[in-house]
N, C-alpha and C positions, 0 to 999 in steps of 0.2 A: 547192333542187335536191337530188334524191338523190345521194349521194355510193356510188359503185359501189365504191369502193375501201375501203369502212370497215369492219374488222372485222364488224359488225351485218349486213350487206350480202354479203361478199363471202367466208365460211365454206365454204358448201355446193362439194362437187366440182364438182357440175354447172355453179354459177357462175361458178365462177375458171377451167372448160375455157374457157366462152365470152365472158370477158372476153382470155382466152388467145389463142384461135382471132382476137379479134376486132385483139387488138395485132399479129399475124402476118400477117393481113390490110391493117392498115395498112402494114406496113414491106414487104410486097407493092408496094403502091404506088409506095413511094420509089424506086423504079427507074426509072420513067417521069419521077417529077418530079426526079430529078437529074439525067437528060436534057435535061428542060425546062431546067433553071435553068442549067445550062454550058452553053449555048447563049447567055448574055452573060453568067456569071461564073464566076471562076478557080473551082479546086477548093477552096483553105484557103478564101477569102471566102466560096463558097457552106455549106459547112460551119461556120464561124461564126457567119453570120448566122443559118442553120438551127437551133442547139443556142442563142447568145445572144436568140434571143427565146423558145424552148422553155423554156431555164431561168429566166427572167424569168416566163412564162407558169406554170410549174409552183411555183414561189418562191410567187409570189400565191395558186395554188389551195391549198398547202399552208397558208396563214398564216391563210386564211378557213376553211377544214377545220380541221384540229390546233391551229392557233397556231404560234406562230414553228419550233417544231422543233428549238427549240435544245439541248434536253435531250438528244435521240438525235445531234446531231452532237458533242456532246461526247463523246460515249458511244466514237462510230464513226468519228469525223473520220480517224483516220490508213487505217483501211481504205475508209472513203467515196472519200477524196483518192484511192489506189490505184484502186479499182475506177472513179470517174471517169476517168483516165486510161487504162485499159485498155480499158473497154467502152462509155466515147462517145469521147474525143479519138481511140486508137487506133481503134476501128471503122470509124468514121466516117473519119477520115481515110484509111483502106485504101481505103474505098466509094467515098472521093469521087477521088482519083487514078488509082484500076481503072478508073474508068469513061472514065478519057479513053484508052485504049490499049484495053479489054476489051469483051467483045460482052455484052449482058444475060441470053443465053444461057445462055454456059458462067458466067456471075457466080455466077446463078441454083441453079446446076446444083452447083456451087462449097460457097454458102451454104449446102444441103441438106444438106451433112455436118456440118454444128455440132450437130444432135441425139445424130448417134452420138459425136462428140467430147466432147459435153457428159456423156454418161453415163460414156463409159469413164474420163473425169477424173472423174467422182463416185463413179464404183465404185470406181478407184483409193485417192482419198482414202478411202473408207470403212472399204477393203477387202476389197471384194465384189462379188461378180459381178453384170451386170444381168441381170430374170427373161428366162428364153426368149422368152416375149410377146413384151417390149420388145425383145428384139433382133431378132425375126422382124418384128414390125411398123415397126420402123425399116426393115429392107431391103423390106420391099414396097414402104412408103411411098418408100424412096428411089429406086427401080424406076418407079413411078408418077410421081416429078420429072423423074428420066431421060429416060421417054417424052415428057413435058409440053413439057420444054425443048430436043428435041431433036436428046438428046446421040445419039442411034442414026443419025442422019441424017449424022451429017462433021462436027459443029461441030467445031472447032479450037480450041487454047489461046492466048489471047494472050499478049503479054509483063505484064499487069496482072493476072494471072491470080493470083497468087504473092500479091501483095498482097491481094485477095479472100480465101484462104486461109489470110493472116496475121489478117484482119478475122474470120473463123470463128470461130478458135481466141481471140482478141482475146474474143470475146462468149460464148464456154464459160466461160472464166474469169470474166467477169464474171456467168454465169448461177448458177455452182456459187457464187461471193465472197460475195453476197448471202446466202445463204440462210447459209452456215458461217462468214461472219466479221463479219457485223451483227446484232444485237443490241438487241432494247428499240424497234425503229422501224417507223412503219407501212410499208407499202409506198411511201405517195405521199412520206414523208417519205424512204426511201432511193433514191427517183426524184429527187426535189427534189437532195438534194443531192449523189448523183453526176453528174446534169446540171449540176449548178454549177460543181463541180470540173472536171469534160471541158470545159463552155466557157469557161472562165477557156484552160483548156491550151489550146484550138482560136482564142480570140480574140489570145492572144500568138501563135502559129507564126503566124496569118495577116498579124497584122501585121509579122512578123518578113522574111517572103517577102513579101508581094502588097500590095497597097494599098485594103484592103478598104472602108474609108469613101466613095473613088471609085469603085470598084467596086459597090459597092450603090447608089449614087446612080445610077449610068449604067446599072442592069440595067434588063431591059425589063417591061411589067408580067405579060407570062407567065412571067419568072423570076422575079420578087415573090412572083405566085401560089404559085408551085411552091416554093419557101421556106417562104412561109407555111405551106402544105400539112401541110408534112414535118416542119414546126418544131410544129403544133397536132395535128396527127393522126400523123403518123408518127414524134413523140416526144414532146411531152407525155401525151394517153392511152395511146398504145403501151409508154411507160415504164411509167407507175402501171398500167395491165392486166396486165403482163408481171409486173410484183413481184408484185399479186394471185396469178397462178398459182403462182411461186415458193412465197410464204411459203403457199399451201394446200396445193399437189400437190405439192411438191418441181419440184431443177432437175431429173431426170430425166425425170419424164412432163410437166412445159411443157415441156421443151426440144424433144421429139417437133414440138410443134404449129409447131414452126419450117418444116416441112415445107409448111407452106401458103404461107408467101414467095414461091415461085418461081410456086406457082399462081395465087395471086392476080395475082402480076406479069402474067402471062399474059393473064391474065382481063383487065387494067387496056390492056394493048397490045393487046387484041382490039377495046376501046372506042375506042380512036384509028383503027379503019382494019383492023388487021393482024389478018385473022382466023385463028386454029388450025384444022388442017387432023384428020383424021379419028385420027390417031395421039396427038396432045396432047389431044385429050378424053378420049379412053384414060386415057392417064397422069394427068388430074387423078379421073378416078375412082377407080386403082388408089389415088395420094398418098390422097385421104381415108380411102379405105377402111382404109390403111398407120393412117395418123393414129390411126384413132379403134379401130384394134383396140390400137396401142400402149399408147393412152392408159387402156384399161379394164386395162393390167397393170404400172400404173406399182410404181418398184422402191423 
């Protein structure tokens, strides 16, 4: 099997947009299937089980690709552990307790800020400013989310709302961590092991609060599904894609492509039933177009 994440493979701009593009589209997804899935399991246990078979699943891809890994987590371990913690346990856990008070709406709408957070915290660190492009392409694209999900229509804030927004900010830091504070490791290998660390964190809080072993035993098999889902596509290749773009384009211009999130989601709730009305096709035109001028001026 070609391995999409291997240096040899995954160099060229044009391919680490679209393996980019491709993990932003996955994590689109995840809105719908963590609907699915608390619909018969709590938040910590759904979010457990989701990252405990992701990192199980990514452990094995990395051992048959690299080999064990172990070299880069010595290297990185005490910043792996950190960014595990911040950009799955934390994320994730924002995502998954938002969604029981917040609409997917304003989530959506929410999430679309993590590109411009993510720059202005990498131009911080850098100390420097991001190019005009990037910033004008951020706000169309985020313009085009606006209309997509929307926000121009009355949506309201809920009380989960705040948590979403700590989950943002939770995934900047983890987009910018990567790139400035790891060292010497593939991508799949710093997917590997900050999903390990996050669900080690995610599998203790849920046992701490919930009862997660009965809990999974009692879910139904469209919360299975949707586990499954989230835990193979909406984070194990969504992680390894995601580093891809990182360690090629920088966190700056991936972090743009986060803009596709809400579209997709959109996209994925239209397929259930709920079709976009003449104003959200708008806006998923304007986001791309947002997207993909940012991305030709990454900083």
């Amino acid at each position: 099997m070609t391995d999409l994440t291997s240096p040899r493979h995954a160099t060229t701009e044009s391919h680490a947009l679209t393996l980019s593009a491709l993990a932003a589209l996955f994590w689109g997804s995840n809105f719908e299937a963590t609907r699915i899935a608390l619909d018969s399991l709590p938040p910590w246990s759904a979010a457990a089980g989701r990252f405990g078979i992701a990192a199980i699943a990514t452990l094995a891809w990395m051992r048959w690709q690299d080999g064990p890994g172990l070299a880069a987590l010595r290297r990185n371990w005490p910043a792996m552990a950190l960014l595990g913690l911040i950009g799955v346990a934390g994320f994730n856990a924002a995502l998954f307790l938002s969604m029981r008070t917040s609409s997917p709406v304003t989530g959506a709408l929410i999430m679309a800020t993590t590109p411009l957070t993510t720059n202005l915290l990498d131009a911080f660190l850098s100390r420097r400013l991001p190019s005009v492009r990037m910033v004008l392409g951020m706000a169309v694209g985020l313009l085009g989310v606006a209309l997509t999900v929307g926000a121009f229509s009355g949506a309201r804030f809920g009380s989960g709302d705040l948590l979403i927004l700590a989950g943002s900010l939770c995934w900047s830091l983890y987009t910018v961590g990567c790139r400035r504070w790891i060292s010497e490791a593939t991508p799949l290998e710093t997917s590997a092991w900050t999903m390990a660390f996050g669900a080690a964190v995610l599998v203790g809080a849920a046992c701490l609060i919930e009862t997660p072993v009965a809990a999974i035993t009692a879910a139904s098999p469209a919360g299975w599904g949707a586990t499954l889902w989230m835990a193979i596509a909406g984070s194990t290749l969504a992680f390894a894609f995601w580093q891809t773009g990182i360690r090629t384009r920088g966190p700056g211009a991936t972090s743009v492509l986060f803009n596709l999130v809400p579209v997709s989601a959109l996209v994925i709730v239209a397929g259930f039933g709920r079709m976009p009305d003449v104003t959200q096709i708008l806006g998923v035109v304007i986001a791309i177009a947002g997207v993909l001028w940012a991305s030709r001026g990454r900083t």
